[in-house]
GUTILO-218207 format. One record per residue (C-alpha): x, y, z. Coordinates in nm, 4 decimals. Each point is the difference from the previous one (the first is absolute). Example, Ala and Ser with C-alpha at 12.3 -4.5 7.8 and 13.67 -1.06 7.14 Angstrom:
residues 2
SITE        X        Y        Z
SITE   1.2300  -0.4500   0.7800
SITE   0.1370   0.3440  -0.0660
//
This chain:
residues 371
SITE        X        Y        Z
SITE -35.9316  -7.2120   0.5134
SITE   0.2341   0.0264   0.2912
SITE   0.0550  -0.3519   0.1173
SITE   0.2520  -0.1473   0.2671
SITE   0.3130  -0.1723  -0.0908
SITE  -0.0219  -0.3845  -0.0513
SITE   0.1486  -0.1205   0.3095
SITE   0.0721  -0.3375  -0.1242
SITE   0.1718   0.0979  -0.3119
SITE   0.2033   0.2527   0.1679
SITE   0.1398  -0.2726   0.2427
SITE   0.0932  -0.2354  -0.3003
SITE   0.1403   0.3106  -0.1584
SITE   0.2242   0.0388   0.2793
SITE   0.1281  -0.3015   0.0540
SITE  -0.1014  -0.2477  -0.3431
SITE   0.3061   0.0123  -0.2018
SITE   0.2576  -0.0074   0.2367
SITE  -0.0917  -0.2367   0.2587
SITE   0.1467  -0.3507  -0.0132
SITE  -0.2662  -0.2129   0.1210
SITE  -0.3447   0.1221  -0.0902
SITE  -0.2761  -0.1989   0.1794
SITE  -0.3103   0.1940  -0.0097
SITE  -0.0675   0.0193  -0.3786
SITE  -0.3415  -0.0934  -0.1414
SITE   0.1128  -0.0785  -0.3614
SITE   0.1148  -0.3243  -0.0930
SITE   0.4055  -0.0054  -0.1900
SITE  -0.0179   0.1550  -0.2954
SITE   0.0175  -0.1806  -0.3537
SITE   0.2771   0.0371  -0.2655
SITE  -0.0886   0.1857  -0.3106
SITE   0.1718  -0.3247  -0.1428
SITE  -0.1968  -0.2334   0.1601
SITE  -0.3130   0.1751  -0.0472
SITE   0.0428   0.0058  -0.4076
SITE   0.0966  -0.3638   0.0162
SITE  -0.3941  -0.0626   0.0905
SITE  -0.0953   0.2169  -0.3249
SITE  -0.2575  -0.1493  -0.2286
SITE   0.0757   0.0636  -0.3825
SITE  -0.2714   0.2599   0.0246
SITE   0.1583   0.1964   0.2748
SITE   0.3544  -0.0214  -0.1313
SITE  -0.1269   0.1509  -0.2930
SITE  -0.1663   0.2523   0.1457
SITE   0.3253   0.0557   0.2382
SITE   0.2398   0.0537  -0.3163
SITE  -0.2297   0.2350  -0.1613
SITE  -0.0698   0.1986   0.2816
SITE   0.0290   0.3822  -0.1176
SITE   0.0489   0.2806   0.3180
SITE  -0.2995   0.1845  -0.0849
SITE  -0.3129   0.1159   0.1931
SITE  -0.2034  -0.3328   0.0512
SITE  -0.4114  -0.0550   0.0629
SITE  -0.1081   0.2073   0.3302
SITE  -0.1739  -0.3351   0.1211
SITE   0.2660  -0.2384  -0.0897
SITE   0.1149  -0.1999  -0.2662
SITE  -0.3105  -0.1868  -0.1139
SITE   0.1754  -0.3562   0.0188
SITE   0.0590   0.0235   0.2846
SITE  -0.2913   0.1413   0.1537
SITE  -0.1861  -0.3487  -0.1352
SITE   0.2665  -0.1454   0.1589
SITE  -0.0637   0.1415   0.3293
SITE  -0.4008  -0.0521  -0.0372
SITE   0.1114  -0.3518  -0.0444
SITE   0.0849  -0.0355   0.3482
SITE  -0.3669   0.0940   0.0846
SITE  -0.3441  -0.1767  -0.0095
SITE  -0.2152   0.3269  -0.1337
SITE   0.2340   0.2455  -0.0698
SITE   0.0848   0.0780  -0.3629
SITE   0.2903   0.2611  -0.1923
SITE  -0.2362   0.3400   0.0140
SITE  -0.0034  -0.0655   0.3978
SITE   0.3779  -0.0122   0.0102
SITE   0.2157   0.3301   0.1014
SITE   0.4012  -0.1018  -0.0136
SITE   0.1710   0.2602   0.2045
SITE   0.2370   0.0085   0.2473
SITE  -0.1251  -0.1442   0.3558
SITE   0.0703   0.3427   0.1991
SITE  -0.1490   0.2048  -0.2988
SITE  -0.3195  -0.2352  -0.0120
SITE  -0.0137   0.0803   0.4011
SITE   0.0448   0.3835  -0.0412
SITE  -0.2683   0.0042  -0.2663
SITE  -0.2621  -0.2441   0.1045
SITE  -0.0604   0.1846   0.3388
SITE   0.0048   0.3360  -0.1526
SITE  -0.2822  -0.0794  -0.2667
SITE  -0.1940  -0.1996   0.2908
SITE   0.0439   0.2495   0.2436
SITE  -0.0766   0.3391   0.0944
SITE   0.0072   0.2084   0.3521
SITE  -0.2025  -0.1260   0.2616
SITE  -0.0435  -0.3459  -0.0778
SITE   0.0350  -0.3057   0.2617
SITE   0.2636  -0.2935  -0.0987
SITE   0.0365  -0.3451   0.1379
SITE   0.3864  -0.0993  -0.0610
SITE   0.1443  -0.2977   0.1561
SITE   0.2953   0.0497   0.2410
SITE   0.2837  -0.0357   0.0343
SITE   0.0060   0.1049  -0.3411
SITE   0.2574   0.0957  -0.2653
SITE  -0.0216   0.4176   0.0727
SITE  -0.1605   0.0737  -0.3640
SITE  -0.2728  -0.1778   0.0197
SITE  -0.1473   0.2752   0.3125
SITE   0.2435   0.2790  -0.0931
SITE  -0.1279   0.1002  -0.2879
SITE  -0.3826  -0.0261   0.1368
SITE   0.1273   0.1864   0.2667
SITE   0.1857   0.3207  -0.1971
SITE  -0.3424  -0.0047  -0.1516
SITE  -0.1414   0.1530   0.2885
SITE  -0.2092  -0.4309   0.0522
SITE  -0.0638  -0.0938   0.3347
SITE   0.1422  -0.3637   0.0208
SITE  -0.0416  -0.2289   0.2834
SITE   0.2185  -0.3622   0.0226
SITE  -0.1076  -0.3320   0.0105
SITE   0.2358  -0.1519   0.1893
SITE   0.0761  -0.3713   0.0529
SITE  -0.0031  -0.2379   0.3380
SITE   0.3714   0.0670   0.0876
SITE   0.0638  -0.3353   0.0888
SITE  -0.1298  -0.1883  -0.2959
SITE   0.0008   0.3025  -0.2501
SITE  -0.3826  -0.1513  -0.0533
SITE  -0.1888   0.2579  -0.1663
SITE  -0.3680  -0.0022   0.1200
SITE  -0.2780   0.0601  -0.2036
SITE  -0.1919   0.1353   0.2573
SITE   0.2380   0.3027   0.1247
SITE   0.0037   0.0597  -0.3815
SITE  -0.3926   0.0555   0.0010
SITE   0.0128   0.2119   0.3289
SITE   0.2212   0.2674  -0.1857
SITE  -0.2717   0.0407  -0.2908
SITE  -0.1505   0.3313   0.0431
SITE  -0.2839   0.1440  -0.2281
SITE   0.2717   0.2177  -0.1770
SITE   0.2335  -0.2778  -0.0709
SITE   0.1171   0.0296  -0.3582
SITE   0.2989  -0.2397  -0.0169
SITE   0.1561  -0.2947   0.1052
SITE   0.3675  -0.0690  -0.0223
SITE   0.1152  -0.3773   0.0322
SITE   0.3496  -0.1947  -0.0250
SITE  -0.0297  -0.3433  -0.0572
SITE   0.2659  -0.1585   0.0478
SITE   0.0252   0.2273   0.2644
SITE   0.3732   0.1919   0.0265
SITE   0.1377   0.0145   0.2574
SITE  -0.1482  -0.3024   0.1609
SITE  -0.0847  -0.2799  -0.2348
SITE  -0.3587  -0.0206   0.0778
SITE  -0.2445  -0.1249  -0.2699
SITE  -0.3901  -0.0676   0.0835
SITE  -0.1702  -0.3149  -0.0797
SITE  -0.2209   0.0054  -0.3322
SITE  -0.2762   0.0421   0.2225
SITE   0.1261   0.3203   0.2046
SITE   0.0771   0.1382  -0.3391
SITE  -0.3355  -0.0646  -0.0809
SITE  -0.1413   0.1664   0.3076
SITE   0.2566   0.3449  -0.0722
SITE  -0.2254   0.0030  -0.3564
SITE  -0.3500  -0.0439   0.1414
SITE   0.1368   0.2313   0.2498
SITE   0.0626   0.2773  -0.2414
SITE  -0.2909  -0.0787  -0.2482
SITE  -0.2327   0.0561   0.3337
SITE   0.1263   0.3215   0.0060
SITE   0.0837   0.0755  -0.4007
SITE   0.3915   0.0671   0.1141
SITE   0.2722  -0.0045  -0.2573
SITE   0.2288  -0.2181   0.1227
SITE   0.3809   0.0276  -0.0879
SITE   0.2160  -0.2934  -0.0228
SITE   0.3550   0.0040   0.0170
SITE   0.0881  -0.3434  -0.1718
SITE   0.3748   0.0542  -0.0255
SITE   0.0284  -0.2997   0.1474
SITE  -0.2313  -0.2174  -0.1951
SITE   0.0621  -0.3772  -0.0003
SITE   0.3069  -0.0159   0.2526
SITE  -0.2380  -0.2223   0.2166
SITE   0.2462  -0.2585   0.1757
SITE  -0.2671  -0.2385   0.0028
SITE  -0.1612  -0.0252  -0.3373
SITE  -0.3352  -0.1306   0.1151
SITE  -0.0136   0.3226   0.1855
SITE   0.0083   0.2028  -0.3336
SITE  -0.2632   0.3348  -0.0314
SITE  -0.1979   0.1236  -0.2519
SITE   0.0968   0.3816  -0.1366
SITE  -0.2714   0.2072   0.2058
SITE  -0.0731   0.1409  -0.4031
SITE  -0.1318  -0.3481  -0.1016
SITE  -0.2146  -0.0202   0.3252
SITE  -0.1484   0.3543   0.0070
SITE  -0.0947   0.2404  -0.2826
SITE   0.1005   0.2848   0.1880
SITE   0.3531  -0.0696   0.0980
SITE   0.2927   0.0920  -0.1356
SITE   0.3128  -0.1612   0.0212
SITE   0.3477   0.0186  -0.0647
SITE   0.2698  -0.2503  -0.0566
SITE   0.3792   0.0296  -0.1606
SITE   0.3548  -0.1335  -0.0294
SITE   0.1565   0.1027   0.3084
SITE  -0.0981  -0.3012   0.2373
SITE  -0.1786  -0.2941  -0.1638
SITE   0.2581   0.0362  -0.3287
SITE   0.3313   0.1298   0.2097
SITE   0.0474   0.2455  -0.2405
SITE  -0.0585   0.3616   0.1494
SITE   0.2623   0.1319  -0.1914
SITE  -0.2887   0.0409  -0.3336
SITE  -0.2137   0.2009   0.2137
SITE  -0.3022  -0.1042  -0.1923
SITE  -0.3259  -0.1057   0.1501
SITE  -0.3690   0.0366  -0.0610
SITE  -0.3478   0.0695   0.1219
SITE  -0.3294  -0.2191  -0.1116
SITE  -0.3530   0.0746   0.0440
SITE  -0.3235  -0.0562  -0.1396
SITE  -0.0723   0.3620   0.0845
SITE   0.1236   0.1362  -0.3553
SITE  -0.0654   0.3474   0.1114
SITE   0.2310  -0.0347   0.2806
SITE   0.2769  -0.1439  -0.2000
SITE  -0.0763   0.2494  -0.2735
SITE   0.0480   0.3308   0.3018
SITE   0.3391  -0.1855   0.0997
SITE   0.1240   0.0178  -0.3387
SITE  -0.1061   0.3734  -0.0583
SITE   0.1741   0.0833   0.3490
SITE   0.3505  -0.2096  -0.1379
SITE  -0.0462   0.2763  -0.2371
SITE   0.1699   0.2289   0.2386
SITE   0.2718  -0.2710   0.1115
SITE   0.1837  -0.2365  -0.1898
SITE  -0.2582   0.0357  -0.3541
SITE   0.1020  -0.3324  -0.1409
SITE   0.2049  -0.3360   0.1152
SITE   0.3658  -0.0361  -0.0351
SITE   0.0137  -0.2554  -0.3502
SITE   0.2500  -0.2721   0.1088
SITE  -0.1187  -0.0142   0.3501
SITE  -0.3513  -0.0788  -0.1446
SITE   0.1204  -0.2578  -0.2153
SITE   0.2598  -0.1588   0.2984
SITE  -0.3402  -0.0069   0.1816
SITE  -0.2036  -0.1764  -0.2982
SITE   0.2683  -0.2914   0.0558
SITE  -0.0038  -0.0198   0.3430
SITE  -0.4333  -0.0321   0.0175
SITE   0.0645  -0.2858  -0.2568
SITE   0.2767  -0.2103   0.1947
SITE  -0.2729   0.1755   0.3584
SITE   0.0508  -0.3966   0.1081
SITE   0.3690  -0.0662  -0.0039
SITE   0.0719   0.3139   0.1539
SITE  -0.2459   0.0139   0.2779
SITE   0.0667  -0.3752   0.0955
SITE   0.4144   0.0533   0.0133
SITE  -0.0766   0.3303   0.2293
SITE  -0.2214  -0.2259   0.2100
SITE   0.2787  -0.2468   0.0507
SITE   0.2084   0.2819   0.1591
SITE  -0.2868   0.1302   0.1839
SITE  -0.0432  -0.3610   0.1558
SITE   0.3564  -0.0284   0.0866
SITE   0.0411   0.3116   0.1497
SITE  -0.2448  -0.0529   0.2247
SITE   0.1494  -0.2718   0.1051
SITE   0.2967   0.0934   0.0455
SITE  -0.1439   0.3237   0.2070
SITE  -0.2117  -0.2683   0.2100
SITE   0.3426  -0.1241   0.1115
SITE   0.0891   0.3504   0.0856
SITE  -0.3011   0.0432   0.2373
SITE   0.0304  -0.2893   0.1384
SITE   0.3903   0.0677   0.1325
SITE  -0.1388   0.3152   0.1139
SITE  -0.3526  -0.0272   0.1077
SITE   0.0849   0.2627   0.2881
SITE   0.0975   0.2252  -0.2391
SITE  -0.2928  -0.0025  -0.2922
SITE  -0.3189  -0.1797  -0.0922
SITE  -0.2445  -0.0157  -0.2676
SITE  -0.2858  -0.1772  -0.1451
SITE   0.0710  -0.2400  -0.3322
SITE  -0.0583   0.2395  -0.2786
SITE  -0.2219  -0.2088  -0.2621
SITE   0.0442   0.2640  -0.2978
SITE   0.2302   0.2391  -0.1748
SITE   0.3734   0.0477   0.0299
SITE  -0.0066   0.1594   0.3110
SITE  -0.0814  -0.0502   0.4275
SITE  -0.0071   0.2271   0.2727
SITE   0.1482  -0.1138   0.3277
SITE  -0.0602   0.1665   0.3413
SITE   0.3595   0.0775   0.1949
SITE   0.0104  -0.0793   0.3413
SITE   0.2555   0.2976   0.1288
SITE  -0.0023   0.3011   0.1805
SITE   0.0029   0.2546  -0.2346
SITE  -0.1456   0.1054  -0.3406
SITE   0.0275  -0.1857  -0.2797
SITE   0.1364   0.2930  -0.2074
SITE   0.2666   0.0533   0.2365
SITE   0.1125  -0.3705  -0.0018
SITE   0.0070  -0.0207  -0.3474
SITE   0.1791   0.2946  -0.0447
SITE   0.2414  -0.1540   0.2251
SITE   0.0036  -0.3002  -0.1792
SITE   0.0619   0.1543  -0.3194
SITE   0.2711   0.1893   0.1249
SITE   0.2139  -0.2744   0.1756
SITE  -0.0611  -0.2929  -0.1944
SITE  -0.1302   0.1092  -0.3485
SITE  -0.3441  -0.1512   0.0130
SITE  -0.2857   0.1826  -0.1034
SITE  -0.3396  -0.0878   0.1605
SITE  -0.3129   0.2471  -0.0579
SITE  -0.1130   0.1155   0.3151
SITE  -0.4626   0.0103   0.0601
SITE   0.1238   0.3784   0.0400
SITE   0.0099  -0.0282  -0.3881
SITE  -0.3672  -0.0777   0.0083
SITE  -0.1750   0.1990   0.2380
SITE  -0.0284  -0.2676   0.2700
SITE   0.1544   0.0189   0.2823
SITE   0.3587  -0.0611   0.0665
SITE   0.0240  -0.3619   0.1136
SITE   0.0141  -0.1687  -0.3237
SITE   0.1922  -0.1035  -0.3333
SITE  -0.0423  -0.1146  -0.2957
SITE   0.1889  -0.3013  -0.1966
SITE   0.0504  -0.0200  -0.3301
SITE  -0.0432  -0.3317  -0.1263
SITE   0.1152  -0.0054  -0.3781
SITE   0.3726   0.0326  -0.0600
SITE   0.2182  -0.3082   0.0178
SITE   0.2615   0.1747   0.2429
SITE  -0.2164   0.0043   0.3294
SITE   0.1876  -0.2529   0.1042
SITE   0.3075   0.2133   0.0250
SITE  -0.1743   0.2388   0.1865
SITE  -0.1430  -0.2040   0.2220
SITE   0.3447  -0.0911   0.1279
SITE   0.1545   0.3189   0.0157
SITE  -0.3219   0.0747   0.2234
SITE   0.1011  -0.2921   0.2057
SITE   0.3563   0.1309   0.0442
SITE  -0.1841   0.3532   0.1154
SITE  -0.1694  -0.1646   0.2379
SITE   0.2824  -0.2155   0.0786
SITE   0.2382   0.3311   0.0998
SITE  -0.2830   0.1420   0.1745
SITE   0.0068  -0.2367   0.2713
SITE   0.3137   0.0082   0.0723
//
């Protein structure tokens, strides 16, 4: 398969590791090995100090596939596939898919979600959101069903803008696809980092027998470093294709990650509620920002994820200024060049405790700029 290069990654690649202030990442810090075994049960320190660096189960250690169905209302271990996040991507939509086919995907969208349907030879048309409220309508959605729909690809939380539907709208995107017998994708990556618990969503798996989604460590956990994640469906067969196409790829799990992992699912609360508290705070804090410069950027509240994605009031791209930005001050914003739409927007990372530094070395930028 010739596919194109991954925009996004190539612009962190460029600039990730040697930027000082990095202000458009979507994972929340990551956790100390150290911290992480403090949480250990006796079970999974045992399991830890025996570990042995040998081939491991193609579908993941069974412990802690029970321990992922736990975190479902009809899913059990045989409809669990641990993998890593990108892999399950790769796979999923080259078992699903073949030439020809029509695709729904949300946009703006992390690139692999449509880039791989797209190398495939798909034909993929965007549901995109109301750009001032980053509402995404139910309706629109059903106007892009065509008789030879196969798939649907969903992010909720939504990255980059913190979007998440009501129970009900989610409810509506499953009758939607059951009307017309679509498998429906969900990227769950983001699972549970609602700001405002009452607002919390079901996994599109537990609401629909023909979804398939995907959740990991990267965001909810902070700990992207395992790269370890994992798909769940009632549809054995497709979670039975995936793990024949891993085959080709990665074969089995890396051991420690999978038992790192098995911790962090069984401390899921403490985790997810201290990223949450950053989350909150750093929107806050970026609030503030707007509001000393509301004739320089805007955005709706996001209500979900780590992550927003502000509109920039300026006369010129948004690569370009960030590219300036980068350059003269060290700050690191993703540009919506990043995400195939358009060139007026950016998007905020939400989850590490240093925003706040950024923030004000932005307001120095700005500061110099003026005069």
């Amino acid at each position: 398969m010739k596919i194109r290069d991954f925009k996004l990654e190539r612009y962190f690649a460029k600039y990730e590791f040697h930027t000082r202030h990095l202000l458009s990442s979507s994972d929340c810090d990551g956790l100390s090995l150290s911290s992480l075994l403090d949480m250990a049960g006796d079970e999974e320190r045992r399991l830890w100090n025996d570990l042995k660096l040998g081939y491991t189960e193609s579908q993941g250690l069974p412990t802690l596939r029970q321990a992922i169905a736990d975190q479902y209302t009809s899913i059990d271990p045989d409809h669990v596939l641990v993998l890593s996040p990108g892999e399950a991507n790769f796979c999923l939509m080259n078992v699903l898919l073949e030439k020809n086919d029509h695709v729904v995907c949300m946009s703006p969208a992390y690139q692999s979600l449509y880039q791989v349907a797209e190398s495939i030879g798909c034909k993929v048309d965007f549901w995109r959101p109301d750009p001032a409220t980053w509402q995404f309508s139910t309706e629109t959605l059903r106007s892009l069903i065509q008789p030879e729909t196969k798939l649907l690809i969903i992010n909720f939380p939504h990255n980059p803008t913190g979007f998440i539907p009501t129970v009900k709208e989610l409810n509506e995107i499953a009758e939607i696809a059951s009307t017309h017998r679509l498998t429906i994708f969900s990227d769950e990556m983001y699972h549970h980092l609602v700001h405002d618990p009452s607002m919390r969503i079901a996994s599109m798996s537990d609401l629909y027998d023909r979804a398939v989604s995907l959740w990991g460590m990267a965001k909810s956990f902070g700990l992207a470093g395992l790269r370890l994640g994992w798909l769940v469906s009632r549809n054995k067969k497709v979670i039975d294709d995936v793990m024949s196409y891993k085959d080709y790829l990665t074969i089995c799990n890396n051991s420690m990650s999978e038992v790192l992992s098995l911790i962090a699912i069984r401390n899921s609360e403490k985790l997810i509620d201290s990223n949450l508290q950053k989350i909150r705070s750093n929107i806050g804090a970026f609030t503030a920002f707007k509001d000393r410069h509301p004739d320089l950027i805007s955005f709706p509240k996001p209500k979900a994820g780590s992550t927003l994605f502000a509109k920039l009031n300026i006369g010129e791209p948004a690569l370009a200024y960030c590219e300036r930005l980068v350059q003269q001050a060290g700050i690191m914003l993703l540009p919506s060049e990043m995400f195939d739409f358009g060139d007026q927007h950016v998007r905020i990372g939400l989850g590490r405790e240093k925003l706040q530094e950024g923030i004000n070395a932005w307001d120095d930028f700005i500061a110099r700029s003026r005069r």
